[in-house]
Residue, then its C-alpha position, 0 to 999 in steps of 0.5 A: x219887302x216887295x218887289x214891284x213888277x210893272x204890269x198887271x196880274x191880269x191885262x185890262x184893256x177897256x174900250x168904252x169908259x162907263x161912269x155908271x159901272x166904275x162906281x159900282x166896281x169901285x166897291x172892290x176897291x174900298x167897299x166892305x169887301x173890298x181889295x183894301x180891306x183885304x190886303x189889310x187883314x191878311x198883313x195885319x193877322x199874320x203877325x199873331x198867327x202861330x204856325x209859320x206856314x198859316x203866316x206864309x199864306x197871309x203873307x201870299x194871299x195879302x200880297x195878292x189882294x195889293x195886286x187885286x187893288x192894282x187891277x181894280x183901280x186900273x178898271x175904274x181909271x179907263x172906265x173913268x178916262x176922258x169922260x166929259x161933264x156931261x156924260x159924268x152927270x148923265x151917269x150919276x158920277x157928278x158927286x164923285x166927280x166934285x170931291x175926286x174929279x176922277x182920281x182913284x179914291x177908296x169908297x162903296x158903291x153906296x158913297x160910304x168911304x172905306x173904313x178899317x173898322x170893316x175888316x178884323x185882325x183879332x189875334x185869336x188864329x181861329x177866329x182870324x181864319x173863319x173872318x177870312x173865308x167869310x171875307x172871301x165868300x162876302x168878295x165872291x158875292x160880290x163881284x157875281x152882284x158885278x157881273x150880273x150887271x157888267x156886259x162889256x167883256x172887257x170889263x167882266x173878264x178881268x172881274x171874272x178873273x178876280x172872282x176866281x182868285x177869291x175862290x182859291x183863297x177860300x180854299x187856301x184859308x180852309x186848308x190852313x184852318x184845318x192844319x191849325x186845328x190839327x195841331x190842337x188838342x182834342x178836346x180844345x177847338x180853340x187856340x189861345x183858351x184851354x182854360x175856358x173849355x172844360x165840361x159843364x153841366x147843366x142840371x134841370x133842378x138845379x136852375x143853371x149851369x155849374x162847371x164840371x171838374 
């Protein structure tokens, strides 16, 4: 269960709508590095995570991506907010616009719509945790990519705000991956396949690999 406050985790104020920078700022929202897909696999791998305070994490660092979301959708609202038609088609939203007029709808800069196949909820603790520090490396690039082209500081600084957090999850995932595989045996990198890790050897003469007892 959650409890909803009503403000944002950070304020967005913005005083110039922009067709042209809500669609690419909309790719945090349901690109595939996006806010939902995030949200998403950090609910979902938490379930299978055997150490309860790697799950608590998820839980946090899942949490937190609803807030992103929040915030993300909030800036693609104003920049869309009381835009004419014509200023819509001069800023190349005029598909969007057919389909969503300028609802809050889940899709990459490109168009593509979101997709759950983009994130993974794999249930091996190890590789869950590797394809989340990836995921949160592919979301910082990806909002340098939008303040590379953003000018409007109020529109970059909560972006900027946003590329931090991604940052901290980062780290947060690479201290928990080094807590689980502190509690793995030595010689097993891996968590759930002990028995797919013993030794083997592979003898030039003998013309391929055969497992060592």
């Amino acid at each position: 269960m959650w409890n909803y406050e009503k403000r944002l985790q950070y304020p967005v104020n913005i005083k110039n709508p922009d067709g042209r920078i809500a669609q690419i700022i909309m790719s945090q929202y349901g690109g595939p590095d996006g806010e939902i897909g995030a949200s998403l696999r950090y609910l979902s791998q938490r379930f299978s995570m055997p150490n309860r305070k790697i799950m608590g994490v998820l839980n946090d660092i899942g949490t937190e991506e609803l807030a992103h979301l929040e915030i993300v959708s909030t800036i693609v609202h104003q920049l869309t907010r009381g835009l004419s038609v014509e200023e819509i088609e001069k800023s190349g939203l005029a598909p969007y616009y057919v389909d969503h007029t300028v609802g809050i709808w889940p899709q990459a800069a490109g168009g593509i719509p979101f997709n759950a196949c983009e994130f993974q909820s794999k249930g091996d603790a190890i590789t869950d945790l590797y394809e989340d520090m990836a995921a949160e490396q592919k979301a910082r690039s990806t909002y340098d990519n939008i303040l590379r082209m953003v000018k409007d500081p109020d529109v970059a600084d909560p972006i900027r705000f946003l590329r931090a957090r991604e940052i901290v999850h980062f780290q947060r995932f690479g201290e928990a991956l080094r807590i689980l595989q502190d509690e793995l045996d030595s010689k097993n990198f891996y968590a759930y396949n002990p028995s797919f890790d013993k030794p083997v050897s592979c003898p030039v003469s003998s013309g391929g690999c055969i497992e060592s007892n």
